[in-house]
VOPAGU-2260 file (C-alpha; in pm, 1 decimal, decimal comma):
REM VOPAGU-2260
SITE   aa  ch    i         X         Y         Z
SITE  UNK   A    0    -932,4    2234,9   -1037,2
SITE  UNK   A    1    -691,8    2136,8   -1286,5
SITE  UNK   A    2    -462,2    1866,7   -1097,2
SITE  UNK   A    3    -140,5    1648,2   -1195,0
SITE  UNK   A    4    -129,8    1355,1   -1023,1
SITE  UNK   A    5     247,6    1159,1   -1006,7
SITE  UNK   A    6     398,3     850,0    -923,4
SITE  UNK   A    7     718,8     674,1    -982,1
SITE  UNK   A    8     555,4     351,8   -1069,8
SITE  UNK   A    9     449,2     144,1   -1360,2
SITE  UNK   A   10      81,0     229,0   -1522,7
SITE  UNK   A   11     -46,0    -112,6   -1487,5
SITE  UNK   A   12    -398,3    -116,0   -1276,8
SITE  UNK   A   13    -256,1    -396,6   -1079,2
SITE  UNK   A   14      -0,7    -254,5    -896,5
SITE  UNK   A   15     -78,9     -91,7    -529,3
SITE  UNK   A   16      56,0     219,2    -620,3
SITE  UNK   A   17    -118,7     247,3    -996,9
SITE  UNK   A   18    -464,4     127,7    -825,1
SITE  UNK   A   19    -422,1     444,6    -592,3
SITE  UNK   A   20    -335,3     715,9    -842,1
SITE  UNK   A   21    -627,2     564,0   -1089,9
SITE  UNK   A   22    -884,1     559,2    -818,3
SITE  UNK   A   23    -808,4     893,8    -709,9
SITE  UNK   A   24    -802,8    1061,8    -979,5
SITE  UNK   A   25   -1146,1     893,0   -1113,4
SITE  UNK   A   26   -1298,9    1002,3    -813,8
SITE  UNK   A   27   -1170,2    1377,8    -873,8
SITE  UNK   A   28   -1282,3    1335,2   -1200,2
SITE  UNK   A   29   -1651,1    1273,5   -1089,6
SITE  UNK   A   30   -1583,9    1566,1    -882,5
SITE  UNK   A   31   -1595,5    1761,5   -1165,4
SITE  UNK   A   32   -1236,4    1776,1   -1206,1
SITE  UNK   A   33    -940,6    1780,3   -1428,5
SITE  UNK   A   34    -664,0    1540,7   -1378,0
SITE  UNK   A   35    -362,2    1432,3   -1518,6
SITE  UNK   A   36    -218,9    1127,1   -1451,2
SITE  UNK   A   37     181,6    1064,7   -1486,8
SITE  UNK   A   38     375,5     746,3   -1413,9
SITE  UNK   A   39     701,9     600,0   -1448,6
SITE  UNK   A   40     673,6     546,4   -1844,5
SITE  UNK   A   41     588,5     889,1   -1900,0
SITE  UNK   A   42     889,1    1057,6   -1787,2
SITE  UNK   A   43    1172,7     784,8   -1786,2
SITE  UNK   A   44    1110,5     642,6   -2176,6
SITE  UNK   A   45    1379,1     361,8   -2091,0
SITE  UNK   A   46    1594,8     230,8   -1817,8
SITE  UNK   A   47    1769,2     468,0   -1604,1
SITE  UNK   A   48    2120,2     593,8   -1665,2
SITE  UNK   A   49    2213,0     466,6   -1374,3
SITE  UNK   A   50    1958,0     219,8   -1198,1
SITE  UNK   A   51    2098,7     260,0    -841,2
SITE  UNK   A   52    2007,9     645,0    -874,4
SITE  UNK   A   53    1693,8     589,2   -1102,2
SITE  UNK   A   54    1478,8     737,1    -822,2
SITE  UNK   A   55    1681,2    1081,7    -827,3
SITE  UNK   A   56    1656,7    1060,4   -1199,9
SITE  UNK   A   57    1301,6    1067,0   -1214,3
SITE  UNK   A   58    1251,1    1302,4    -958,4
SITE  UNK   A   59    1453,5    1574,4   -1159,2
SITE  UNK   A   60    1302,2    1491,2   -1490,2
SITE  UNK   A   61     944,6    1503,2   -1311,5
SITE  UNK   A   62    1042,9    1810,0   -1201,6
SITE  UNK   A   63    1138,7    1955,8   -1512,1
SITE  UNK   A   64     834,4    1845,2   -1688,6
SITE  UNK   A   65     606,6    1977,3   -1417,6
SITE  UNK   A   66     781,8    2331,3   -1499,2
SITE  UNK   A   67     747,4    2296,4   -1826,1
SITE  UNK   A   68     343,3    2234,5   -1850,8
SITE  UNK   A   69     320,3    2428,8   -1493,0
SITE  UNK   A   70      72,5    2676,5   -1653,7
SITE  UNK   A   71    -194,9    2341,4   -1722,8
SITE  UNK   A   72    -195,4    2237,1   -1386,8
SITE  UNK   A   73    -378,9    2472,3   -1019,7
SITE  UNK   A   74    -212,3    2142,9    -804,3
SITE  UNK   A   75      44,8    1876,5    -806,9
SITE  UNK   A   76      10,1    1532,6    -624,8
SITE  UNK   A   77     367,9    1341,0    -612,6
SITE  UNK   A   78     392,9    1022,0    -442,4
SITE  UNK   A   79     699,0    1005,2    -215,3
SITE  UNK   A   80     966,1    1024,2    -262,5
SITE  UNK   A   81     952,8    1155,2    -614,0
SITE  UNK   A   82     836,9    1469,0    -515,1
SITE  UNK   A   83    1182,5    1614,8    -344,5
SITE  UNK   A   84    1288,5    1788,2    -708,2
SITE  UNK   A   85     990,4    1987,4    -786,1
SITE  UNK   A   86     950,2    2093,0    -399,2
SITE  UNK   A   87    1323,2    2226,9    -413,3
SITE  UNK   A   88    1274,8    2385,2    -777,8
SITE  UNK   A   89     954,2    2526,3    -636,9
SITE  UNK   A   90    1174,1    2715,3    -353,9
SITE  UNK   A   91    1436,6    2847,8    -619,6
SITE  UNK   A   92    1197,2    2929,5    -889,3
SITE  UNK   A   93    1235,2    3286,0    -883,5
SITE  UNK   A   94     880,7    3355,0   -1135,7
SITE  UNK   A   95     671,3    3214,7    -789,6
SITE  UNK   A   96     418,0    3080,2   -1031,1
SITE  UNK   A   97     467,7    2681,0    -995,4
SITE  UNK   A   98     146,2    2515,8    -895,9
SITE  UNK   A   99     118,8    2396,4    -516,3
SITE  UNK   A  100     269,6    2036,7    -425,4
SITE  UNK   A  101      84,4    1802,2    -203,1
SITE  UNK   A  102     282,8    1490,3    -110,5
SITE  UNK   A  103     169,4    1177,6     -81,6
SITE  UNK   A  104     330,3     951,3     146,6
SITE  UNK   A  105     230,9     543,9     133,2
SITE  UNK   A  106     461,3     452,2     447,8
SITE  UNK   A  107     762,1     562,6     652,9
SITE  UNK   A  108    1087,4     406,2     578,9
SITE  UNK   A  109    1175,1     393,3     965,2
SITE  UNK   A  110     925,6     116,3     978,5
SITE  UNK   A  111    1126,7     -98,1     725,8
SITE  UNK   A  112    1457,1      19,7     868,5
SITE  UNK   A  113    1277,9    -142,8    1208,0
SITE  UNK   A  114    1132,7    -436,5    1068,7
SITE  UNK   A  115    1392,5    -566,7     854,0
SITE  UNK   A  116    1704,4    -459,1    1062,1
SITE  UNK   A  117    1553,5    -744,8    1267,7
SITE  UNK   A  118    1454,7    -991,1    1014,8
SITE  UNK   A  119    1819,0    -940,4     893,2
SITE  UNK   A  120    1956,7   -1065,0    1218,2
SITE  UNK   A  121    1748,1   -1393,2    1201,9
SITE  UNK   A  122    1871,8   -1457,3     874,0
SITE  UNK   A  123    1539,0   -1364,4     638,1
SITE  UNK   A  124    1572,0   -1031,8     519,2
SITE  UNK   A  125    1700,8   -1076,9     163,1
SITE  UNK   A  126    1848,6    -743,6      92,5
SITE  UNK   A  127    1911,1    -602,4     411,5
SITE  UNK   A  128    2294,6    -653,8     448,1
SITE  UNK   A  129    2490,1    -399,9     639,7
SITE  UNK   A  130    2581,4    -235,8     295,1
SITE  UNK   A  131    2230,2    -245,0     190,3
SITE  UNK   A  132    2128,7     -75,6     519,3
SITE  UNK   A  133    2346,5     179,6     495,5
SITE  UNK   A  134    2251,2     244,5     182,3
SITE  UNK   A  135    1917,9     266,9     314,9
SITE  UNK   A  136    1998,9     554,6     525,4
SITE  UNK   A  137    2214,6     754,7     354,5
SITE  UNK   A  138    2034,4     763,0      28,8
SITE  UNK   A  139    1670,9     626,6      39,4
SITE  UNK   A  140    1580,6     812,5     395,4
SITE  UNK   A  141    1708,6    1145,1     282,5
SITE  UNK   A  142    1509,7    1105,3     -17,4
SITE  UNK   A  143    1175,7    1073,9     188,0
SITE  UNK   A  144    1291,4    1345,8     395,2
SITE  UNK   A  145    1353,3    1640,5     170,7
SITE  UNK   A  146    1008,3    1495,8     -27,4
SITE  UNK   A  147     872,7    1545,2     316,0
SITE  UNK   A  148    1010,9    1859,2     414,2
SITE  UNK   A  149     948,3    2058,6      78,0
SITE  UNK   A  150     587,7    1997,5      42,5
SITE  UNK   A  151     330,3    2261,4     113,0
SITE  UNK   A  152      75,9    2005,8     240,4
SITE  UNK   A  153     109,3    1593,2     333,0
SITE  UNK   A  154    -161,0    1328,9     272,1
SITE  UNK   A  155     -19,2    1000,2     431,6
SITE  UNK   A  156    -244,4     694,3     432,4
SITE  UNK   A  157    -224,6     546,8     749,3
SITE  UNK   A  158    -193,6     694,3    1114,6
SITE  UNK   A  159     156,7     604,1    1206,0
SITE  UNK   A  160     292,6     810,7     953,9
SITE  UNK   A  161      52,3    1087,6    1024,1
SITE  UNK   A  162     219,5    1086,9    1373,0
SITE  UNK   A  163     542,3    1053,1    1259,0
SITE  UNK   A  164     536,4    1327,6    1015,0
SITE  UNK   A  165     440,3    1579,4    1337,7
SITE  UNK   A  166     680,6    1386,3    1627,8
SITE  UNK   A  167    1020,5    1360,4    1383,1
SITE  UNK   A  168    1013,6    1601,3    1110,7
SITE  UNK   A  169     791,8    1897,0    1268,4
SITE  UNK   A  170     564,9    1947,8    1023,7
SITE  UNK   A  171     302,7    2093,1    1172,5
SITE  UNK   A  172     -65,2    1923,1    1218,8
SITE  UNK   A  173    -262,4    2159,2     967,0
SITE  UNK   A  174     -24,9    2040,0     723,5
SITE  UNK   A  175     -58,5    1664,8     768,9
SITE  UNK   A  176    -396,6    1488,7     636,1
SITE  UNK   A  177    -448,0    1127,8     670,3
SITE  UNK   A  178    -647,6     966,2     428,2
SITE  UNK   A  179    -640,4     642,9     411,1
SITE  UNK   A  180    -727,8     451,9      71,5
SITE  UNK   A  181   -1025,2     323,6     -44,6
SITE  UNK   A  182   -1211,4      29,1    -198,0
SITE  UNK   A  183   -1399,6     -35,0    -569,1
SITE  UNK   A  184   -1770,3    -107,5    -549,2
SITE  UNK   A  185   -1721,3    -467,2    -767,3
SITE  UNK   A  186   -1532,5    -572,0    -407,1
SITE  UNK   A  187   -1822,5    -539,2    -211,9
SITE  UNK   A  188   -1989,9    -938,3    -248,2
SITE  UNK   A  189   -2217,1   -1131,9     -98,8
SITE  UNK   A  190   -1969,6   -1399,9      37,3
SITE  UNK   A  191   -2114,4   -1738,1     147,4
SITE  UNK   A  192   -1934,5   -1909,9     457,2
SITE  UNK   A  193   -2020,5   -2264,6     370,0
SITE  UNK   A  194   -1928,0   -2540,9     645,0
SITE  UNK   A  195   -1849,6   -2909,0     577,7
SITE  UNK   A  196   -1637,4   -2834,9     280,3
SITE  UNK   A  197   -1227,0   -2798,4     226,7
SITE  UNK   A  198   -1144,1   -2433,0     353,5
SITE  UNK   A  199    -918,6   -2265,7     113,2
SITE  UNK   A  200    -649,2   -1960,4     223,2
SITE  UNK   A  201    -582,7   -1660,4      61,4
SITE  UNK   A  202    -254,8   -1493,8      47,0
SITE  UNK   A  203    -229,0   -1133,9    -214,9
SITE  UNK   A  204      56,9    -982,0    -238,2
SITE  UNK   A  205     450,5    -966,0    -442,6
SITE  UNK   A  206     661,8   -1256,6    -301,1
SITE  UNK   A  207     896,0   -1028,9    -128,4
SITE  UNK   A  208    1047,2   -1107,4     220,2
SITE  UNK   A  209     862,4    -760,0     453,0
SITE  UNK   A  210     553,8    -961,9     387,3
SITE  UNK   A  211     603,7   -1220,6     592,6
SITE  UNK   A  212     649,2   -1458,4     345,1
SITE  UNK   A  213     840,1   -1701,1     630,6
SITE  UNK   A  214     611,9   -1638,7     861,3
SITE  UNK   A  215     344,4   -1772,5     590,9
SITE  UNK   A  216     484,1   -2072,0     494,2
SITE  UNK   A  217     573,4   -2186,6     844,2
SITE  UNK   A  218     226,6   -2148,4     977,0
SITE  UNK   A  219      46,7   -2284,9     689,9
SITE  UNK   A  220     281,5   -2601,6     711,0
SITE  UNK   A  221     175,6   -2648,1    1090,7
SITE  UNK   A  222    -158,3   -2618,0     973,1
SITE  UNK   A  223    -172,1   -2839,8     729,6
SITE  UNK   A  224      -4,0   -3111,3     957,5
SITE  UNK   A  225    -341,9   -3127,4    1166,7
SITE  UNK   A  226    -577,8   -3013,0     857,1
SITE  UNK   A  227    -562,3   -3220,3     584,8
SITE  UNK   A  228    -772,0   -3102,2     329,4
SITE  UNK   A  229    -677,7   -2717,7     357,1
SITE  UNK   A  230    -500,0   -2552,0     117,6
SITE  UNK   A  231    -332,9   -2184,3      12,2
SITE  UNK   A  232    -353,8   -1954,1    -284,4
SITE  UNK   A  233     -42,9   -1734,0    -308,9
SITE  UNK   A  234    -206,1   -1497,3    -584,2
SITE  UNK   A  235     -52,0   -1144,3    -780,2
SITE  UNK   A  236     289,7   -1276,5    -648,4
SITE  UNK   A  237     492,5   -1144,7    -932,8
SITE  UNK   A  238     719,3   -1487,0    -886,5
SITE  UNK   A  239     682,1   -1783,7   -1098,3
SITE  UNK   A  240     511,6   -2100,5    -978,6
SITE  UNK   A  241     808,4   -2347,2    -954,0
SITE  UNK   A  242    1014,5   -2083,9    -740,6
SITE  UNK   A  243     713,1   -1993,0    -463,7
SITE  UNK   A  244     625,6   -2376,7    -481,5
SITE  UNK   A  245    1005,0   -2460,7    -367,1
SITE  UNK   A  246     961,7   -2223,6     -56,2
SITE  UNK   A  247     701,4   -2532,4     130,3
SITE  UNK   A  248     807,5   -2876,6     228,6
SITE  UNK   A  249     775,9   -3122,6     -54,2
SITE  UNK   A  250     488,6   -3274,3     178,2
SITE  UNK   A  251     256,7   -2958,9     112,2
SITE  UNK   A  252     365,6   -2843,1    -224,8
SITE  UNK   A  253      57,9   -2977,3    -402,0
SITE  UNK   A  254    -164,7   -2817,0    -134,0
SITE  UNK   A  255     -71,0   -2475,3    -261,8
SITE  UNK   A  256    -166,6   -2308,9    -558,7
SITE  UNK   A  257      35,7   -2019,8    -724,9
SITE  UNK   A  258     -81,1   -1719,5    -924,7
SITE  UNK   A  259     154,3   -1496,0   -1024,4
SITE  UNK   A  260     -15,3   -1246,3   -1221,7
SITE  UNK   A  261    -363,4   -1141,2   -1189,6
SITE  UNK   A  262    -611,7    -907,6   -1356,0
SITE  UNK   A  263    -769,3    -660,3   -1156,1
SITE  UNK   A  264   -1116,4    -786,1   -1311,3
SITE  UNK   A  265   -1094,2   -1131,2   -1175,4
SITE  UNK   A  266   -1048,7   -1001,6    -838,4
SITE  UNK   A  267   -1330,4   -1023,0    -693,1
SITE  UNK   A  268   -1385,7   -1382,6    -796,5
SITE  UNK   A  269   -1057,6   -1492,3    -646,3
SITE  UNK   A  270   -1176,2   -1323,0    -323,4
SITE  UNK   A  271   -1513,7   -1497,4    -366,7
SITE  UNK   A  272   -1385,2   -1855,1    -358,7
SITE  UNK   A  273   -1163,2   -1826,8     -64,8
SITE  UNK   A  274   -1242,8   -1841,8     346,1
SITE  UNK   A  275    -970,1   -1727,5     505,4
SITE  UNK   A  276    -770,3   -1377,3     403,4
SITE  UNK   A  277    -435,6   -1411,9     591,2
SITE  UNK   A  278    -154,1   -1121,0     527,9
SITE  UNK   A  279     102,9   -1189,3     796,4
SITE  UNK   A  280     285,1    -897,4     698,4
SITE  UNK   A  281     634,6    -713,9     869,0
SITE  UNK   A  282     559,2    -323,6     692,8
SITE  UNK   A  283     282,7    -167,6     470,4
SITE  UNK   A  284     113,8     149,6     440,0
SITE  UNK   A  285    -194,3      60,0     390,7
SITE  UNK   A  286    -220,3    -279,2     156,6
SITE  UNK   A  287    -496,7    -247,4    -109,6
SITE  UNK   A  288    -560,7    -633,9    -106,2
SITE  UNK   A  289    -610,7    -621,6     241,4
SITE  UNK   A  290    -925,3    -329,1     217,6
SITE  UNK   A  291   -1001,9    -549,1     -98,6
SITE  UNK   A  292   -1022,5    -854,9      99,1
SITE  UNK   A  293   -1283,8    -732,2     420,5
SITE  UNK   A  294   -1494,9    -558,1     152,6
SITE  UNK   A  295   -1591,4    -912,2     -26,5
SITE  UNK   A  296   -1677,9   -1015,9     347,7
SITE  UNK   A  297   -1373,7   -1254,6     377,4
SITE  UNK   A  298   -1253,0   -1295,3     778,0
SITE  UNK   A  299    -932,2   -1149,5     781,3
SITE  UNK   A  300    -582,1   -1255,6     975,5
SITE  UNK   A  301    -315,9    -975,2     952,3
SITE  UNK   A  302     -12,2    -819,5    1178,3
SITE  UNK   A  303     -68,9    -565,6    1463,9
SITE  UNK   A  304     167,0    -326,8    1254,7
SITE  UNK   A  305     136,2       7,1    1043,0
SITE  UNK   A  306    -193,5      74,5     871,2
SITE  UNK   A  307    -306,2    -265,5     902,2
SITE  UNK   A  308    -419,6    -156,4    1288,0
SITE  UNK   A  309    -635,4     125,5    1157,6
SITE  UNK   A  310    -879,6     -54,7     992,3
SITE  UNK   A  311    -856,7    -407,5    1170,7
SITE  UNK   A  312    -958,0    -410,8    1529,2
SITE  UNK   A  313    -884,1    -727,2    1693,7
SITE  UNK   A  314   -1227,0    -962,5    1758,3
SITE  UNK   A  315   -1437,0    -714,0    1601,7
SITE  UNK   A  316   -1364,8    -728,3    1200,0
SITE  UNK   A  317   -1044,2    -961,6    1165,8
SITE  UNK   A  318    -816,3   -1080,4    1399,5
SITE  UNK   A  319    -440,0    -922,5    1497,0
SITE  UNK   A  320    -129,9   -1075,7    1553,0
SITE  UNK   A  321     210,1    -983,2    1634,1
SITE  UNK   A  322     454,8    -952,1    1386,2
SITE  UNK   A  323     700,7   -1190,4    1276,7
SITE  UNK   A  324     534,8   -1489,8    1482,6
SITE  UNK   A  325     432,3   -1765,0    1320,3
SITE  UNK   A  326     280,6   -1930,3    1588,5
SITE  UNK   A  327      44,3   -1694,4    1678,4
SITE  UNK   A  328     -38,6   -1649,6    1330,6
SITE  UNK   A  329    -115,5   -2019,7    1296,1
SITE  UNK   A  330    -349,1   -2019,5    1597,0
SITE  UNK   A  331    -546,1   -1728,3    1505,0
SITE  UNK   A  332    -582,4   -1899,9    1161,3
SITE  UNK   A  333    -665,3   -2198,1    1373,6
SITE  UNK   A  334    -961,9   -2037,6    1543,1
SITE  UNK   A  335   -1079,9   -1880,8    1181,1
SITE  UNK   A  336   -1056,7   -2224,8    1050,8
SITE  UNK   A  337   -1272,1   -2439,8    1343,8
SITE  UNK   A  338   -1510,2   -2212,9    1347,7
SITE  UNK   A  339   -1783,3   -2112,4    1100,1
SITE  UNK   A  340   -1955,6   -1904,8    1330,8
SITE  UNK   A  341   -1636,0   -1620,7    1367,5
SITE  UNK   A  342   -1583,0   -1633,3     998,6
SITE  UNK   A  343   -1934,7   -1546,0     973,0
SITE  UNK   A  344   -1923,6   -1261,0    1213,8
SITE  UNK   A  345   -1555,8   -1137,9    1136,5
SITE  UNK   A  346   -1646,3   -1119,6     754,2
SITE  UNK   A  347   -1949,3    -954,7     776,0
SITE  UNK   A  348   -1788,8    -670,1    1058,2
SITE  UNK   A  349   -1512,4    -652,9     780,6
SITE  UNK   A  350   -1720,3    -557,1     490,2
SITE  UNK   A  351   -1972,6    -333,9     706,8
SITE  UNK   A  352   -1598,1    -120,2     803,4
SITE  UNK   A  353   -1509,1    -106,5     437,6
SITE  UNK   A  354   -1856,5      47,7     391,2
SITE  UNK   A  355   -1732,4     330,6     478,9
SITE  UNK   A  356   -1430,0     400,9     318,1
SITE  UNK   A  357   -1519,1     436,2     -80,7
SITE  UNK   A  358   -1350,7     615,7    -293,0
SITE  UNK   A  359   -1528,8     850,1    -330,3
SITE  UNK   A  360   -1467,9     912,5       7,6
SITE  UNK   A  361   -1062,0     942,0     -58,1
SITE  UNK   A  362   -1173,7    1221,3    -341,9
SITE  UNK   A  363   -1401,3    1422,1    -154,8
SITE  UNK   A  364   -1066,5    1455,3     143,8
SITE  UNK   A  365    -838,0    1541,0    -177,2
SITE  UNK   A  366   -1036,7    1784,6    -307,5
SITE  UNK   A  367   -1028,0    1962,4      37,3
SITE  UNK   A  368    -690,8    1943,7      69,7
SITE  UNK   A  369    -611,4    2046,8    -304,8
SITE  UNK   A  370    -809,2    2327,8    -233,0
SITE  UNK   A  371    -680,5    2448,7      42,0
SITE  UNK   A  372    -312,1    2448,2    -120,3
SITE  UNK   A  373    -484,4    2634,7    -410,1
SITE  UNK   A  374    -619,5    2888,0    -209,1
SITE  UNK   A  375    -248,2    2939,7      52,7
SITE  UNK   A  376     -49,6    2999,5    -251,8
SITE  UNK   A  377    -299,0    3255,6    -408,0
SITE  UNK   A  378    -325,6    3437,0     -82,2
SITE  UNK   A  379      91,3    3426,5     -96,9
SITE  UNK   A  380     118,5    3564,6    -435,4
SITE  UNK   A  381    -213,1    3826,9    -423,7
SITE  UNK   A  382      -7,3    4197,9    -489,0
């Protein structure tokens, strides 16, 4: 098959939604075949005419450029919710020959409408004012919706949205494929849980305020109170050093280290000299560091939320906690931290799950999907 794959995101490798679209499409590619990858830089050249709307923009021009080369392409793949143009252009466009679009949904934007309508109220959500919530619903949910509601087939990536898709916006369960994402093979190390040394945490992610970044710094601080020697890596944070740095007491400042930017090739090695994953985050989809993380065998402490409860299972390969409680958070780290024996057994569960979700594995469920899209909208148009 012949297949366009889109995203209204940067190119680089080592952002979430780049890593998805590249691995994808390489796995297609070993599949035998053809894909096309397009992101943000290939159809906006500049800043948008208007940044508040940029998301419309690009949807319309993505659109219009999908017409244009529509004869090069048996599928298209749009990540949400970019996809909304071409699925109503496909409706109107009289000549019936536009390819088939698949969405691609990352996460539903109730969940953040949830979570951060209540961070808001405690005073921690930073742009979740009643104007920016409004906002919210008005122009970002109907977005997802019509994105939703015009594709010929869905592929979310983790299981609330799967249900979601069915329970609020009826589309039906033949048309809804979860598939969640995968992991690289260079993630899969042989980690060593060495005792009698300083323990060292791990925190991946953008600085942002949904990923618990409160909840992060208050239980690392009450940590660090009764562990002296531990420290925290805030790494890929997209933030400079002085301004995460400012976030901790002066007393623990020097006890955490801050990498804003990191290749995707030194990955692995960051993984490899940390104990302790810990992602205390409000909303995801499905966080690539997190799958990233349990393959290179690290014990894992993460929120009982979204598509961070389909792949951790509490006691078994990491170790839930509810959201937005730093307490809890800190005593599950606690445990993880007194105990060589659970990271042991936590890390190694972690990395056998991740065994099992390659992907290659993501391809292969693609390719079934793609072709069953393929095949509908030939059986549509057949004279």
């Amino acid at each position: 098959m012949r297949i366009a794959i889109a995203a209204p995101a940067p190119r680089q490798k080592e952002g979430g939604v780049a890593n998805v679209v590249y691995n994808t499409a390489e796995g297609l590619r070993r599949r035998g075949h053809e894909v096309t990858c397009v992101f943000r830089e290939d159809v906006l050249e500049g800043p948008a005419i208007i940044p508040r709307f940029e998301a419309i923009q690009f949807a319309w021009l993505l659109a219009a450029l999908l017409r244009k080369r529509r004869r090069e392409f048996d599928v298209v793949n749009v990540h949400a919710p970019a996809g909304f143009a071409y699925g109503f252009l496909k409706r109107w466009w009289t000549a019936g020959d536009l390819p088939p679009y698949v969405m691609l949904l990352h996460g539903i934007e109730e969940r953040r409408n949830h979570a951060m309508s209540r961070e808001a109220r405690k005073g921690r959500a930073w742009h979740f004012s009643w104007k920016n919530q409004l906002w919210q619903r008005v122009y970002n949910m109907r977005l997802y919706r019509w994105s939703i509601e015009t594709a010929d087939y869905a592929v979310v990536i983790n299981r609330e949205s799967w249900s979601m898709l069915q329970l609020k916006y009826g589309r039906d369960a033949g048309r809804v494929w979860y598939i969640p994402n995968g992991v690289e093979p260079q993630f899969f190390l042989e980690h060593e849980y060495e005792q009698g040394r300083p323990l060292r945490l791990l925190f991946a992610g953008t600085w942002l305020d949904h990923k618990g970044v409160y909840y992060l710094r208050s239980g690392f601080e009450s940590l660090a109170k009764i562990h002296p020697e531990l420290r925290l890596t805030i790494a890929g944070c997209a933030a400079d050093v002085e301004s995460v740095k400012q976030w901790f007491s002066p007393e623990f400042r020097n006890r955490v280290d801050v990498l804003p930017s990191v290749p995707r090739a030194e990955m692995p090695a960051v993984y490899a000299r940390h104990d302790i994953f810990v992602f205390p985050s409000l909303m995801e989809g499905l966080p690539i560091v997190l799958l990233e993380a349990m393959a290179a065998g690290m014990p894992v402490v993460t929120t009982e939320t979204c598509g961070m409860m389909d792949f951790v299972e509490d006691e078994r390969n990491g170790l839930l906690v509810k959201p937005a409680d730093a307490k809890e958070f800190a005593s599950a780290v606690e445990r993880l931290v007194e105990s060589a024996e659970l990271r042991l057994r936590l890390g190694r569960a972690a990395q056998e799950t991740m065994k099992r979700h390659t992907w290659e594995d993501v391809a292969e469920q693609f390719e079934n999907v793609f072709a069953l899209a393929v095949a509908e909208q030939k059986e549509q148009t057949r004279p």
